[in-house]
C-alpha positions in Angstrom: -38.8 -106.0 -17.7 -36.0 -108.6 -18.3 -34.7 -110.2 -15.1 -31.0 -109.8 -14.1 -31.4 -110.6 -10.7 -34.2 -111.9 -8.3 -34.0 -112.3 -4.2 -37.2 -113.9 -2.7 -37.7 -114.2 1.2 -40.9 -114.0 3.4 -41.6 -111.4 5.5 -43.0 -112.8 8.8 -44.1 -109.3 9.7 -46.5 -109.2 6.8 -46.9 -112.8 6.5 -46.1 -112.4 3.0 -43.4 -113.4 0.2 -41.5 -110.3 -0.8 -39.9 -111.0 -4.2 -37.2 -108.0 -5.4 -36.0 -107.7 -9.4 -33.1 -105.8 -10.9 -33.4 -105.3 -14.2 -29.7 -105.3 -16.1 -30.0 -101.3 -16.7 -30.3 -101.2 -12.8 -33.7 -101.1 -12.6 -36.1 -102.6 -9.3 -39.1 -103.7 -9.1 -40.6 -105.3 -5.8 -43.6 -107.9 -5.3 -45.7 -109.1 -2.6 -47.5 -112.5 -3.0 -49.9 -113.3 -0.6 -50.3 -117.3 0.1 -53.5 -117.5 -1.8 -52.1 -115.9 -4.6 -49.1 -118.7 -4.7 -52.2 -121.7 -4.0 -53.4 -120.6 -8.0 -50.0 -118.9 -9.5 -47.4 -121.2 -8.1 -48.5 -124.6 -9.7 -49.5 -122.7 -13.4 -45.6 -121.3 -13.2 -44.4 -124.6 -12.4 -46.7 -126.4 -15.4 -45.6 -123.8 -17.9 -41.8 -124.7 -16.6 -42.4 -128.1 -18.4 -43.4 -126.5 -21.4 -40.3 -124.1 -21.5 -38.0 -126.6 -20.7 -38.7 -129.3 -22.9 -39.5 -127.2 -26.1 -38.9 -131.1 -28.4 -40.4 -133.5 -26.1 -38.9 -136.6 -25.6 -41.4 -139.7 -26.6 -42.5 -141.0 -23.2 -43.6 -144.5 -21.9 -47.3 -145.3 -21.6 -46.9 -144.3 -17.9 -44.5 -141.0 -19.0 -41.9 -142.4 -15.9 -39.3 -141.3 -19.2 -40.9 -137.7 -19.5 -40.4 -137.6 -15.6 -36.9 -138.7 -15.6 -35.7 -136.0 -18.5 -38.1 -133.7 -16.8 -36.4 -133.8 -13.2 -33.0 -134.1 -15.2 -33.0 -130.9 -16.7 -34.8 -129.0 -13.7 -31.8 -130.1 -11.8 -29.0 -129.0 -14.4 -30.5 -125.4 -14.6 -30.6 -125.2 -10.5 -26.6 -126.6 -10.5 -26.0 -123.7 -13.1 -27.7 -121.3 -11.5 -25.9 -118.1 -10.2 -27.2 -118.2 -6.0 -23.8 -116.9 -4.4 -23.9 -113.7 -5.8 -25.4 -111.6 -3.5 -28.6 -109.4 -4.9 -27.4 -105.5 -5.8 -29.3 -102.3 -5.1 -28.0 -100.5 -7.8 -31.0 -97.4 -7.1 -31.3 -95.5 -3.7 -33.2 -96.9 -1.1 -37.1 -96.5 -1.6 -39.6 -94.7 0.0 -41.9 -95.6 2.1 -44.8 -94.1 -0.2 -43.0 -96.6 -2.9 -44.4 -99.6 -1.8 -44.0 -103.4 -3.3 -47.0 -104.0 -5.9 -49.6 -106.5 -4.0 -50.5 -109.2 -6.4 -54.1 -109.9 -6.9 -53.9 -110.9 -10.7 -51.1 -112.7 -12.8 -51.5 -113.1 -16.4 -49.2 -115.7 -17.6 -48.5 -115.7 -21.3 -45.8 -117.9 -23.8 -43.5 -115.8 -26.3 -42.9 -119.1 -28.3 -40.8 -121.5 -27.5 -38.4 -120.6 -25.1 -39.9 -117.4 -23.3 -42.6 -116.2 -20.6 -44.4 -113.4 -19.8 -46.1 -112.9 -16.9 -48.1 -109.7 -15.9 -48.6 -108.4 -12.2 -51.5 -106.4 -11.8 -52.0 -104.9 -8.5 -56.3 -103.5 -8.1 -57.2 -102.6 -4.9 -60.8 -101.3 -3.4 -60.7 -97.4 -3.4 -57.3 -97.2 -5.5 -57.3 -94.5 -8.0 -56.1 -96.9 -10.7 -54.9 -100.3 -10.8 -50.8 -100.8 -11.1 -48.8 -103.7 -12.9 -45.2 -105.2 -13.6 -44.6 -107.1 -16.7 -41.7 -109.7 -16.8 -40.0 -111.7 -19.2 -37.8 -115.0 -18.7 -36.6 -118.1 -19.7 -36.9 -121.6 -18.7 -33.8 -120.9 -16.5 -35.1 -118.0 -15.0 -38.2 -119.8 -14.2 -37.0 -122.7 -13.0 -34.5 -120.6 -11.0 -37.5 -118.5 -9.5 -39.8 -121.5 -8.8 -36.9 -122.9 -6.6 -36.5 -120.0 -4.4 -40.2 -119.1 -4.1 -40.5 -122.8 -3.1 -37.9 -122.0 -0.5 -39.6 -119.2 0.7 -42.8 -121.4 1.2 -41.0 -123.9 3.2 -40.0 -121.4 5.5 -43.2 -119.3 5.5 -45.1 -123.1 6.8 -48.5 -122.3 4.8 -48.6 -125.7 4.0 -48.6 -125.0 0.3 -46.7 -128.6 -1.0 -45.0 -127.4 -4.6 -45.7 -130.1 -7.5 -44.5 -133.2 -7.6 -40.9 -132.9 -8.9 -40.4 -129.6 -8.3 -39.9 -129.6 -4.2 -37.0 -127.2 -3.0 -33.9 -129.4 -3.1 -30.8 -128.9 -0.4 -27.8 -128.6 -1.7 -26.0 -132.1 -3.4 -24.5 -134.3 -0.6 -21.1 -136.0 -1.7 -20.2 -139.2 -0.2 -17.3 -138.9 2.3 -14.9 -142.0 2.9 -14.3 -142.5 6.5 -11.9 -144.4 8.7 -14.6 -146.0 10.7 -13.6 -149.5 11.5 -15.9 -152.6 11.0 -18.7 -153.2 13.3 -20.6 -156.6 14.3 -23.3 -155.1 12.5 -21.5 -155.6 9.1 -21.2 -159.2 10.0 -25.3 -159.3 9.4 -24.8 -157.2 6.4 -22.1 -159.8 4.6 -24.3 -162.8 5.9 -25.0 -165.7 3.4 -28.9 -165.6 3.7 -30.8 -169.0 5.5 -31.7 -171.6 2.6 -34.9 -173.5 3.2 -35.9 -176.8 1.8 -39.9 -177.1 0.8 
């Protein structure tokens, strides 16, 4: 399945993450992912982001700060181009209640060359009949896109899962705003000429 849409919340109810795909023929497809699910899937998603994203390494530093920087860098330019206003459409009637979201218990996660991912949902559970499964395909923007919301959706779920470093849920960009505040005393300190000692 190619991913047209995604809208990721958690359900309290359940105490789950409930992840929804459209497809762009108009097809859904709905997830549950349990927290120890995310603890192993969440961090190999966000490794295999790195990959995706930087298919031509840059040549890092002997501390790779560099691969960081250009890391972070492009992480944040897919998230500012990212489409999040629109909201997510239904395009199928509602589903029944016998239709129920697929319950992760395995993910295979797989690389389609350079620029693609596939990951496999499989869903066995004790006593099932057969085992079910979802099989998407996406992007480094996709992905990166994803990873962001799902990260979200931890945040408010308070697991205490931490993502990654570098890949924590970011608020939206705060502009500087100019305003007509008048000098305090406290500036005085700021514009001080700092004490000089002699030794």
């Amino acid at each position: 399945m190619q991913i047209h849409q995604f809208q990721v919340s958690y359900v309290a109810e359940h105490d789950r993450i409930l992840v929804r795909m459209n497809s762009p023929e108009g097809e859904e497809q709905r997830l549950w992912l349990t927290r120890r699910m995310l603890r192993g899937l969440y961090p190999h998603l966000a490794k295999t982001s790195e990959q995706l994203a930087l298919p031509n390494p840059t040549p890092a530093g002997h501390d790779g700060a560099a691969q960081h920087a250009v890391d972070a860098f492009q992480r944040q330019e897919s998230l500012q181009q990212a489409d999040f206003d629109t909201p997510f459409q239904s395009r199928q009637p509602l589903l029944s209640d016998t239709d129920q979201p697929l319950l992760v218990t395995t993910a295979h996660i797989q690389l389609q060359g350079a620029d693609m991912l596939s990951v496999r949902f499989e869903e066995t559970l004790p006593g099932a009949a057969e085992s079910r499964q979802l099989e998407i395909n996406m992007g480094s923007d996709t992905l990166i896109a994803l990873l962001h919301v799902i990260g979200l959706a931890m945040r408010n779920s308070e697991w205490g899962i931490d993502p990654p470093k570098g890949l924590e849920p970011t608020l939206p960009i705060i502009q500087e705003i100019e305003t007509d505040a008048q000098p305090s005393e406290w500036d005085a300190f700021a514009n001080a000429e700092p004490p000089k000692y002699l030794n």
